[in-house]
Kinemage of the C-alpha trace (Angstrom):
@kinemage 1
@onewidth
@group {chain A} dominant
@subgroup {mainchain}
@vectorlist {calphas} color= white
{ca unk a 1} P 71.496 27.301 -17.144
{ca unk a 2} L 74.859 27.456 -15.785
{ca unk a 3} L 73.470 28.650 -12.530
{ca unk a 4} L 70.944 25.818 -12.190
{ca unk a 5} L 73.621 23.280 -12.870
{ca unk a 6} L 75.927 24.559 -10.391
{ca unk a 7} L 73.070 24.333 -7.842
{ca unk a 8} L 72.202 20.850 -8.493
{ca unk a 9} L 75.852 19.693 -8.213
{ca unk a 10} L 76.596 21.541 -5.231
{ca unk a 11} L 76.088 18.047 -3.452
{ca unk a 12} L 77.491 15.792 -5.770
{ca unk a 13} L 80.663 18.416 -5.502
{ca unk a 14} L 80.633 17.655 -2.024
{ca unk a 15} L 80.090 13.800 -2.041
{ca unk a 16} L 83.206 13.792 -4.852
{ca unk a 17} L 85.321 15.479 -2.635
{ca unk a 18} L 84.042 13.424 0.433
{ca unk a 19} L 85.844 10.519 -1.543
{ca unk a 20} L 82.415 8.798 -3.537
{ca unk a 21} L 82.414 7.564 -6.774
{ca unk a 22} L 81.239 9.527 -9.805
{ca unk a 23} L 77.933 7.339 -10.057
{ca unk a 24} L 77.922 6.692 -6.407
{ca unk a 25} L 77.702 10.821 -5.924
{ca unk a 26} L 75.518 11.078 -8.782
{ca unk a 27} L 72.813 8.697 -6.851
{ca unk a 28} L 72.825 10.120 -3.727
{ca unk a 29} L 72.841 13.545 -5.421
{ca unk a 30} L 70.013 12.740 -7.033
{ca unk a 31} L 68.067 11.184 -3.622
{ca unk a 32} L 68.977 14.172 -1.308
{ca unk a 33} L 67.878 16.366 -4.400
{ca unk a 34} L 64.790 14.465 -5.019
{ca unk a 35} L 63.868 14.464 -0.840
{ca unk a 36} L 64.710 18.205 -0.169
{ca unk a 37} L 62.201 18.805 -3.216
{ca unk a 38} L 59.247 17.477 -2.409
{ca unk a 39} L 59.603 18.565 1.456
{ca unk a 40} L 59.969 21.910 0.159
{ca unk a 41} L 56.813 21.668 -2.267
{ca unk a 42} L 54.728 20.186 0.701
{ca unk a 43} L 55.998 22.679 2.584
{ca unk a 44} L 54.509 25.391 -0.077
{ca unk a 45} L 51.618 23.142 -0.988
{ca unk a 46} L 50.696 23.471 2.817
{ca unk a 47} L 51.457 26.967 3.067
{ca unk a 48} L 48.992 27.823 -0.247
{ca unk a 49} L 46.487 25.575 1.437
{ca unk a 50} L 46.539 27.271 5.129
{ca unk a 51} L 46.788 31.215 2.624
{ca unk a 52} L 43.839 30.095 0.550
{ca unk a 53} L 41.357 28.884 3.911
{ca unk a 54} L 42.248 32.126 5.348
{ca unk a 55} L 41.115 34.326 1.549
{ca unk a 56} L 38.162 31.676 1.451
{ca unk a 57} L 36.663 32.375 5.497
{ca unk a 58} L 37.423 36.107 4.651
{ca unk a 59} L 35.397 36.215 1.538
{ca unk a 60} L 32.586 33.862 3.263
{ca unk a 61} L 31.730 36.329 5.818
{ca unk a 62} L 31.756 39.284 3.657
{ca unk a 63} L 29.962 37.624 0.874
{ca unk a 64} L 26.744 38.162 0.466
{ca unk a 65} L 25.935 34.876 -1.525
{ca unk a 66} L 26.646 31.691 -0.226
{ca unk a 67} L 28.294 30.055 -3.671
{ca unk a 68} L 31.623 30.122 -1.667
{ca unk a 69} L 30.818 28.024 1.024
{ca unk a 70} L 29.872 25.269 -1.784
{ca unk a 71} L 33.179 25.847 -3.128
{ca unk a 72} L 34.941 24.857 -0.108
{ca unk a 73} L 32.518 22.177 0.571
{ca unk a 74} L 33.308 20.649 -3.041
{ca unk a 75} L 37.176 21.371 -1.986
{ca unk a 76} L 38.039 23.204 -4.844
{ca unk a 77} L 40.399 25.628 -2.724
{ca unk a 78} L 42.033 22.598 -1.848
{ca unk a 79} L 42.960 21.720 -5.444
{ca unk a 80} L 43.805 24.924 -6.713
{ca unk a 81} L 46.248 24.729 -3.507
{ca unk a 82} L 47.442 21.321 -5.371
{ca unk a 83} L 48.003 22.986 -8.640
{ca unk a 84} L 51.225 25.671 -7.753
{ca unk a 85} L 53.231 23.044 -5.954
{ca unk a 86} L 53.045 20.884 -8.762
{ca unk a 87} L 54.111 22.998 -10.735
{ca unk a 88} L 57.186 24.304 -8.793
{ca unk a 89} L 57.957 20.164 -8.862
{ca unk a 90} L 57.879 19.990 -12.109
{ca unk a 91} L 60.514 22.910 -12.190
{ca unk a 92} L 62.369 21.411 -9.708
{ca unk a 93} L 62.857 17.810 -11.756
{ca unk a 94} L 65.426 19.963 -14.104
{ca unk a 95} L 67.637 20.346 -11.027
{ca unk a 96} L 67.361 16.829 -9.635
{ca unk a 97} L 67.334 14.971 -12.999
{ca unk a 98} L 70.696 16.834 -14.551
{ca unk a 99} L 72.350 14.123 -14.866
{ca unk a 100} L 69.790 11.267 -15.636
{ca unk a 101} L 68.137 12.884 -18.824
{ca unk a 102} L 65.972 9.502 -19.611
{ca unk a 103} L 64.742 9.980 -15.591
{ca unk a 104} L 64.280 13.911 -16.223
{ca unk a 105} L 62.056 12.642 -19.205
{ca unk a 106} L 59.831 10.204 -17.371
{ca unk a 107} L 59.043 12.114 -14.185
{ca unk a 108} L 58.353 15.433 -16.264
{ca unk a 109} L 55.879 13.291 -18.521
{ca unk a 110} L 54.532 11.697 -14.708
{ca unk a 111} L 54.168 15.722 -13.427
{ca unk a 112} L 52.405 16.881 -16.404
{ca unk a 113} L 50.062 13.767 -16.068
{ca unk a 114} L 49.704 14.340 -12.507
{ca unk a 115} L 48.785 18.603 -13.262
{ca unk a 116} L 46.219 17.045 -16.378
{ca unk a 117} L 44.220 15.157 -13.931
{ca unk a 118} L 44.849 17.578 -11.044
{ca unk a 119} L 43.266 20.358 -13.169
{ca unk a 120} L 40.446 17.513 -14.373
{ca unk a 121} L 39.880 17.287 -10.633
{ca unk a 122} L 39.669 21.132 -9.687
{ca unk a 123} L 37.140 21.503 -12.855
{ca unk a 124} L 34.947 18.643 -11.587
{ca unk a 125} L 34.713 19.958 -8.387
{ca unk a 126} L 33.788 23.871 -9.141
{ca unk a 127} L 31.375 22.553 -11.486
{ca unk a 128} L 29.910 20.151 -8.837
{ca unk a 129} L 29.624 23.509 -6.797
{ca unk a 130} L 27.883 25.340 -9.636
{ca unk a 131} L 25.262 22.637 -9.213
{ca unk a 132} L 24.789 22.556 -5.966
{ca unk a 133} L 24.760 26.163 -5.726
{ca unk a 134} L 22.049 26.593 -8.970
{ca unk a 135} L 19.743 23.631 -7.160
{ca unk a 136} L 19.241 26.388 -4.016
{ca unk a 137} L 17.376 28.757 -6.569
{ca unk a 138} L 14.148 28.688 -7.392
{ca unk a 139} L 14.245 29.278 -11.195
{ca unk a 140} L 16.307 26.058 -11.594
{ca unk a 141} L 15.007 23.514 -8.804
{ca unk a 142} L 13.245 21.502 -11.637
{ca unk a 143} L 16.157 22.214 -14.542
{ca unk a 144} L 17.659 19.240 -15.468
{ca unk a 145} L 21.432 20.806 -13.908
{ca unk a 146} L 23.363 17.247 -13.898
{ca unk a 147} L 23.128 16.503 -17.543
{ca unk a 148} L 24.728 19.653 -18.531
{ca unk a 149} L 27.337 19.586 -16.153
{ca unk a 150} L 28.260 16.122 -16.795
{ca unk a 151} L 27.871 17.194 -20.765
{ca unk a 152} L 30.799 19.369 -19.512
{ca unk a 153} L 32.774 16.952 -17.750
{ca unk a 154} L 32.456 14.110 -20.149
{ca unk a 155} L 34.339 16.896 -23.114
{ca unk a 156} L 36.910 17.975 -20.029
{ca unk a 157} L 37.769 14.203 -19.670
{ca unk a 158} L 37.655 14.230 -23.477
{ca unk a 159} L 40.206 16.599 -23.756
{ca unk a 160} L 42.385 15.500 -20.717
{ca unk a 161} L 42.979 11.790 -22.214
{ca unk a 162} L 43.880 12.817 -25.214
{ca unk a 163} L 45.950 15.680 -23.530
{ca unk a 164} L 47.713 12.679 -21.484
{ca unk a 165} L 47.738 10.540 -24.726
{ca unk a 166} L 49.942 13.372 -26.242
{ca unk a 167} L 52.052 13.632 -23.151
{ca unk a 168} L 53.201 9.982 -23.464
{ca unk a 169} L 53.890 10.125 -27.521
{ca unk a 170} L 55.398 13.516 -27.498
{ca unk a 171} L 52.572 14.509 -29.962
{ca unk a 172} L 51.818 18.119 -30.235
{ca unk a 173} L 47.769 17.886 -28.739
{ca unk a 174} L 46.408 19.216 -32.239
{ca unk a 175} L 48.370 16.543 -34.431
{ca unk a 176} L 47.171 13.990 -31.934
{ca unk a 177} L 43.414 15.217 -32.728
{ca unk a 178} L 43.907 15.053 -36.279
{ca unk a 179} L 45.805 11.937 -35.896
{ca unk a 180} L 42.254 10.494 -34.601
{ca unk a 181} L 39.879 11.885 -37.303
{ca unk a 182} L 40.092 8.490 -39.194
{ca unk a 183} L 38.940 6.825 -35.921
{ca unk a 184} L 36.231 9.005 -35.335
{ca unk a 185} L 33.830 6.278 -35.968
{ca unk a 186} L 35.350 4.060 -33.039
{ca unk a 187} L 34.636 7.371 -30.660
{ca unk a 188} L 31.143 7.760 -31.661
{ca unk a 189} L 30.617 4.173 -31.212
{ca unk a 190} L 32.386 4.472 -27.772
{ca unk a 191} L 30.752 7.152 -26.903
{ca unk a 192} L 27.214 6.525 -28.470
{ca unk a 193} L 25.173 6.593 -25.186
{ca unk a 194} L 26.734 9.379 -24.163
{ca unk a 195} L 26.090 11.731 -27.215
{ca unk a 196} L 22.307 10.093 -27.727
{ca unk a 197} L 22.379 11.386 -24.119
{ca unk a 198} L 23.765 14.519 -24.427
{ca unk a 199} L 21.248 15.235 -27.451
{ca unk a 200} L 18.120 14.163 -25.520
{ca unk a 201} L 18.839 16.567 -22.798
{ca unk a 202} L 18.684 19.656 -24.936
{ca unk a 203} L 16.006 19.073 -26.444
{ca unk a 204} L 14.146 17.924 -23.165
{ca unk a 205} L 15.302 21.108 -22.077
{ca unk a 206} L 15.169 23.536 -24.862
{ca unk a 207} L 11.808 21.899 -25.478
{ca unk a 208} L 10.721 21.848 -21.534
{ca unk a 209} L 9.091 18.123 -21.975
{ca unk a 210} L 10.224 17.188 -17.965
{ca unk a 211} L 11.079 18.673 -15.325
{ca unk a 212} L 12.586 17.034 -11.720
{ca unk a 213} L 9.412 17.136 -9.548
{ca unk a 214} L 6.768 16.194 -12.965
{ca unk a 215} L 4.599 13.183 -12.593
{ca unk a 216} L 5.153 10.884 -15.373
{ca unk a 217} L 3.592 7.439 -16.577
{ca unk a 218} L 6.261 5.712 -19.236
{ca unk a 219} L 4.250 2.100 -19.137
{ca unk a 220} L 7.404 0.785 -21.558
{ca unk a 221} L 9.259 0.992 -18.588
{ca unk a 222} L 7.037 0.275 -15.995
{ca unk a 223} L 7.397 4.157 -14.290
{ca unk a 224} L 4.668 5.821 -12.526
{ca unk a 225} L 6.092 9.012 -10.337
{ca unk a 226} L 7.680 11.648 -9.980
{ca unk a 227} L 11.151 12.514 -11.493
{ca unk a 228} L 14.017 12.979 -8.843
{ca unk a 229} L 16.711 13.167 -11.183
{ca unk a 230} L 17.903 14.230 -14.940
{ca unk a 231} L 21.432 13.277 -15.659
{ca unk a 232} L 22.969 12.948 -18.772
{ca unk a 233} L 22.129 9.421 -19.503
{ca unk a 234} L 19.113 8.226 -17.488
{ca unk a 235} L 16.294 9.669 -15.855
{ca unk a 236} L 14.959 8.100 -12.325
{ca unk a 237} L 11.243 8.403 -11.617
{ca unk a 238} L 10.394 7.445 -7.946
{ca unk a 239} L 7.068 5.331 -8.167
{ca unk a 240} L 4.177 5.753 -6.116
{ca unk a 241} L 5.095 2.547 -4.303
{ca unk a 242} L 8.432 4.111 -3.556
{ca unk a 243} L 10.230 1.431 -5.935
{ca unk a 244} L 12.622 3.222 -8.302
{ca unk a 245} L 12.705 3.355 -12.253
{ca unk a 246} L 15.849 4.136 -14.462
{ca unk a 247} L 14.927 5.506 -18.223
{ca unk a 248} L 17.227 5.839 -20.664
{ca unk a 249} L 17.354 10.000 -21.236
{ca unk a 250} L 16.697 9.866 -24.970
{ca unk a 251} L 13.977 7.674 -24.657
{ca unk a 252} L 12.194 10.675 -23.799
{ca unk a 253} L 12.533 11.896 -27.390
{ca unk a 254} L 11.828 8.206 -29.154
{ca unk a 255} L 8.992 6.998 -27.197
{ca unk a 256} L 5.739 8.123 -25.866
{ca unk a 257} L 4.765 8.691 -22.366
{ca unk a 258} L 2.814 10.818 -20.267
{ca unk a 259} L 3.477 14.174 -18.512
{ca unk a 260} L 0.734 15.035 -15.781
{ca unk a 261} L 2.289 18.974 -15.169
{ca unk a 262} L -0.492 20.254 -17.218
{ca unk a 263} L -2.814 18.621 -15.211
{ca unk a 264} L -1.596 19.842 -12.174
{ca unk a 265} L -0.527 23.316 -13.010
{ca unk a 266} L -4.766 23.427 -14.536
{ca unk a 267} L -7.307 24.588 -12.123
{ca unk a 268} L -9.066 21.139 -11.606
{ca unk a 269} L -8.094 17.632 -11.941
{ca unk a 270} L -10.240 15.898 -14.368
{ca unk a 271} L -12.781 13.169 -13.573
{ca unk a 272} L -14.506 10.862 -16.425
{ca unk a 273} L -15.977 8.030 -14.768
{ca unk a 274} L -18.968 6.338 -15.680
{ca unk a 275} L -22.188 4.387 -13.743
{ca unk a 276} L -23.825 1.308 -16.043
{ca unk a 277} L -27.664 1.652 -16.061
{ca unk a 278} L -29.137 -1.624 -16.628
{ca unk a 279} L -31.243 -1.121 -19.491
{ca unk a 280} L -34.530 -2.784 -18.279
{ca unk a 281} L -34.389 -0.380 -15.306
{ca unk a 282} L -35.178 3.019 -17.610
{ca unk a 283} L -38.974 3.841 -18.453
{ca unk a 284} L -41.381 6.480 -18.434
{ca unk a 285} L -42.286 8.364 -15.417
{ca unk a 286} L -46.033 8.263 -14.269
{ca unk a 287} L -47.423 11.263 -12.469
{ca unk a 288} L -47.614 9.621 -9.331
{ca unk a 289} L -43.782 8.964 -9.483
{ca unk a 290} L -43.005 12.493 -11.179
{ca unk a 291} L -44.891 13.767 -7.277
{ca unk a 292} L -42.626 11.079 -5.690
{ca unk a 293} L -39.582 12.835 -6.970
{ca unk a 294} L -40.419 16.220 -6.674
{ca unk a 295} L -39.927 15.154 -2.964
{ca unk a 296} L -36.558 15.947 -3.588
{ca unk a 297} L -35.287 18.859 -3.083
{ca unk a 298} L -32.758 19.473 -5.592
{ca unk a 299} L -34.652 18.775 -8.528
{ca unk a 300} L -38.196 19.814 -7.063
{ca unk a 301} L -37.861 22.742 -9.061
{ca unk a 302} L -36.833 21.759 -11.969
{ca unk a 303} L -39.782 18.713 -11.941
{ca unk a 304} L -42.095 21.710 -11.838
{ca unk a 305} L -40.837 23.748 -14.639
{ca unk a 306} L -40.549 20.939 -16.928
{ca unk a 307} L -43.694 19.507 -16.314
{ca unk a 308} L -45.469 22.605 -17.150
{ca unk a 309} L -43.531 22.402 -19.997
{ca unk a 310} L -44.511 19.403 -21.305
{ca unk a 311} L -48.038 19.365 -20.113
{ca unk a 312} L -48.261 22.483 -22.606
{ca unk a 313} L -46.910 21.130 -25.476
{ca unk a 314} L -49.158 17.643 -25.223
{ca unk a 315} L -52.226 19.708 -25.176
{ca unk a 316} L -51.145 22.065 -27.833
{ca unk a 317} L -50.675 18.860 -30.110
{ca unk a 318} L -53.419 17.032 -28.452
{ca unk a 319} L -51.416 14.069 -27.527
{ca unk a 320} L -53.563 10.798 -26.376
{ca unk a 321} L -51.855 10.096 -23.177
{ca unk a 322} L -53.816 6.942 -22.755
{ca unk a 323} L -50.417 5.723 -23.722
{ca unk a 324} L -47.315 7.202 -21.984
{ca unk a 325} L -45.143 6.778 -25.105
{ca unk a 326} L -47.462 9.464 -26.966
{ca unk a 327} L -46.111 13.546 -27.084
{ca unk a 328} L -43.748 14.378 -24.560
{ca unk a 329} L -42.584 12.902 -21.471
{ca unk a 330} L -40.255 12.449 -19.111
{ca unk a 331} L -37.780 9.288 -17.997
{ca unk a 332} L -36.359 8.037 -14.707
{ca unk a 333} L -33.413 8.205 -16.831
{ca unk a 334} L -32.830 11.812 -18.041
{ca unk a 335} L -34.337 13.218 -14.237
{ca unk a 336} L -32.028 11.266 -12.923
{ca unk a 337} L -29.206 12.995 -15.280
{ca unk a 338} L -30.383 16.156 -14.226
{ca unk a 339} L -30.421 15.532 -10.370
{ca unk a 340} L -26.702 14.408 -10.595
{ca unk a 341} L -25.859 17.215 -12.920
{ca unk a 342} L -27.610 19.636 -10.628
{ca unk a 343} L -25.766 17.439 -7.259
{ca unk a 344} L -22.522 18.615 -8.708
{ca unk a 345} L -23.023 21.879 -9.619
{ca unk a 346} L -23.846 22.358 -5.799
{ca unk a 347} L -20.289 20.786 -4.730
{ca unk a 348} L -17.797 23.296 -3.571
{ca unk a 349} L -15.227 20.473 -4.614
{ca unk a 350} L -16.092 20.528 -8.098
{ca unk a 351} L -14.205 23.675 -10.529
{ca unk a 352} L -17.711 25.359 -12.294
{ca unk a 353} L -15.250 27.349 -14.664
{ca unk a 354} L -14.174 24.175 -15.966
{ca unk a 355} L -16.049 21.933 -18.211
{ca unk a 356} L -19.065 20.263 -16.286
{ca unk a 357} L -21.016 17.475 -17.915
{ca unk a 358} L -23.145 14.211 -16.987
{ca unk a 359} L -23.870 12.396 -20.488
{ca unk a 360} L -25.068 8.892 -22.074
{ca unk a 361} L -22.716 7.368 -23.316
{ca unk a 362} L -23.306 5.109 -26.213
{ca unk a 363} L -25.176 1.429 -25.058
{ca unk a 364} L -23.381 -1.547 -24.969
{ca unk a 365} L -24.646 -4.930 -24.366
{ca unk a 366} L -23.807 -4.661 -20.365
{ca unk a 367} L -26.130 -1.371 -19.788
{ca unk a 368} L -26.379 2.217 -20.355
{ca unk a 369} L -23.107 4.338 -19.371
{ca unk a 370} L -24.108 7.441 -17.677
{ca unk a 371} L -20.652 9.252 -17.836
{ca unk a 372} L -19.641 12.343 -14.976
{ca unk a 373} L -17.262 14.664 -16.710
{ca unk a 374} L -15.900 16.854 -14.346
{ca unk a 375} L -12.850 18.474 -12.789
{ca unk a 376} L -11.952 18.497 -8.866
{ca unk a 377} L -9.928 21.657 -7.298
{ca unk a 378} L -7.786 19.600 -5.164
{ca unk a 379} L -5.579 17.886 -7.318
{ca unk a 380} L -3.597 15.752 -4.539
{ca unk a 381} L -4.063 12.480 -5.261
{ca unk a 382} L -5.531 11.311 -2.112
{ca unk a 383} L -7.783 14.385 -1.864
{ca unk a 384} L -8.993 13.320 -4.893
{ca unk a 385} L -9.851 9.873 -5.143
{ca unk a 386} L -11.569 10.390 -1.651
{ca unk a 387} L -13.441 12.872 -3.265
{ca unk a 388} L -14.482 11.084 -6.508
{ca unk a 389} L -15.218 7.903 -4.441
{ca unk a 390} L -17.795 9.876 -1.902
{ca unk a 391} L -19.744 11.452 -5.253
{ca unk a 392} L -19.951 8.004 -6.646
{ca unk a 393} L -21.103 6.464 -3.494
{ca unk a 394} L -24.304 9.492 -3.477
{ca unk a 395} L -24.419 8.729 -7.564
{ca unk a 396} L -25.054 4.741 -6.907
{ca unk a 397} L -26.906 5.411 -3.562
{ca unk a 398} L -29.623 7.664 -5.154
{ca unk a 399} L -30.411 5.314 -8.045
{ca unk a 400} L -33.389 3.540 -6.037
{ca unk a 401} L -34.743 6.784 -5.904
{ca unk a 402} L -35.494 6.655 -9.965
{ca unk a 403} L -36.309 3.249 -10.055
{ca unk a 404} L -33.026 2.761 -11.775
{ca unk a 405} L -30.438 -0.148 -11.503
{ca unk a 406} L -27.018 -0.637 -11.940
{ca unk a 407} L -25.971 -3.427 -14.137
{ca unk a 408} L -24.155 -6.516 -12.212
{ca unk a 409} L -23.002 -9.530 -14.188
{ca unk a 410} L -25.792 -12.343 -13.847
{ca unk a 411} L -25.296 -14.871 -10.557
{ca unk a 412} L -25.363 -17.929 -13.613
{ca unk a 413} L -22.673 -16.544 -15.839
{ca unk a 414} L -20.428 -15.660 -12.630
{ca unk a 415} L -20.795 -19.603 -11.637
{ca unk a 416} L -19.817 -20.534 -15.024
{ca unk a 417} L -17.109 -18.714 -15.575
């Protein structure tokens, strides 16, 4: 102690001798003192800074992973380098402040403020690296990275406020924690995004409900995309029509939308569309029409077998077929089910290890729906609708063919409405 206050008056010594005033030398003491301190830390603050790029371009080019270079891309050499001559200030404030206690006291509570959000700074940037370096893999391209590390940030910040809090009262940190248990409701109001936030994104993730990269439909919101980005707060879904939506992260876990991964990690991409049949267009097929069809060649075969078929069982229960409706027969209707079943089944676009049907729906006062259920390999959505768009144009094209109709709102009712 005696050493350190023989050092710091070794100017004032001088200046009283020089023939200045006690408060005069104690000033100007305190200046030079001040001056020769902080050229000496930027001195060593430079110094650190040139030491530490020399250690970093070392360990680059010996490295064999490249989580350095994001380190010195997120500058976190550069605050570390901060963080020693700050420290050798804050040292240095006994010397120049030894005779000014209340000044000692105010730039020792400004230093330890300064290392608080120094060190806030050096944490934000390596964890900013950690991200940037866990987006390059694989395995965590679609992990939702930002909420966690700004889960981690928002408690460092936490922590450093109240740290700087207890820095200006003089309160030991853990008093000054306990001290705000009884306005721990005020926090979680404060902070009530933030934790609803915080608890969405584990489960989202623990639970693996999205991922960046899923296409989702949330029509409370309006979103229809693909997720680009899962922070801690909000999710943003890009929209087909590039536009950009903003979803609050927990209303992932309150609301109900729509994840299509399942669909497009499947095999096929599903299609359920259906043709109306206009009802007075289905009948009976005569034999002369029955030879008509058998003209074509995907069902030729099947008009042949099933005719035999039915011819046998009228004559085994000697049906009068003076009147089509008696025994068996068959219908422009279900032929025509057949041919497009059989149409798709000869598709290379359609998935045959996937479910594969062509049903009637239930009537309804527009027509008969004749339903294709079916599932497409390519699961792009342009492939797809092109593909969906040419089997319907072959479905409605081929229902001449059957003497079938599709059902079209009358040319009266359109002119009234």
């Amino acid at each position: 102690m005696e050493v350190a206050n023989g050092l710091s008056h070794i100017v004032y010594n001088a200046l009283i001798k020089a023939g200045l005033s006690e408060t005069l030398a104690a000033y100007l003491n305190l200046l030079i003192l001040l001056v020769a301190s902080v050229l000496f830390v930027w001195v060593l603050d430079y110094a650190i800074w040139k030491a530490l790029r020399w250690i970093t371009v070392v360990v680059a080019k010996r490295s064999r992973t490249n989580f350095d270079n994001f380190l010195v891309l997120n500058r976190v050499p550069r605050y570390i380098a901060h963080i020693i001559p700050l420290v050798v200030l804050f040292e240095l404030m006994r010397l120049a402040f030894v005779d000014f206690e209340l000044g000692g006291l105010i730039a020792k509570k400004v230093l330890k403020i300064l290392i608080v959000i120094l060190t806030l700074f050096t944490a934000r940037a390596f964890l900013r690296a950690i991200r940037d370096y866990l987006k390059t893999k694989a395995q965590f391209k679609d992990k939702p990275i930002d909420s966690f590390i700004q889960v981690f940030m928002i408690l460092a910040w936490v922590v450093g406020i109240f740290a700087i809090f207890a820095i200006i009262t003089q309160l030991e940190i853990w008093k000054f924690f306990t001290a705000l248990g009884a306005g721990s409701a005020i926090v979680l109001l404060i902070f009530k995004d933030s934790i609803l936030g915080l608890v969405a994104s584990i489960q989202v993730s623990i639970n693996d409900m999205v991922r960046i990269g899923d296409w989702i439909t949330f029509e409370k919101y309006g979103a229809d995309g693909n997720i680009i980005e899962i922070t801690l707060a909000t999710v943003k879904v890009q929209n087909f029509d590039r536009t950009i939506t903003t979803i609050p992260t927990y209303s992932l876990i309150s609301d109900s939308f729509k994840n299509w991964r399942g669909m497009q990690v499947s095999d096929g991409r599903r299609v359920k569309r259906a043709v109306i049949i206009s009802q007075k267009s289905v009948g009976f097929l005569s034999n002369e029409e029955i030879a008509e069809l058998k003209r074509i060649q995907l069902i030729s075969r099947y008009l042949e077998t099933r005719g035999r078929e039915i011819d046998a069982h009228n004559t085994q229960q000697e049906a009068d077929k003076s009147l089509p409706i008696n025994g068996r027969n068959m219908t422009n209707l279900g032929v025509f089910r057949k041919y497009v079943l059989t149409y798709l089944e000869n598709q290379p676009v359609i998935n045959k290890k996937m479910a594969l049907m062509v049903r009637q729906l239930e009537p309804t006062p527009q027509g008969i729906p004749l339903e294709i259920y079916a599932f497409i390999k390519d699961k792009r959505w342009e492939n797809y609708e092109y593909i969906v768009s040419d089997i319907f144009d072959h479905v409605i094209s081929a229902l001449p063919y059957f003497k079938l109709e599709v059902y079209e709102l009358p040319v009266s009712v359109n002119r009234q409405k």
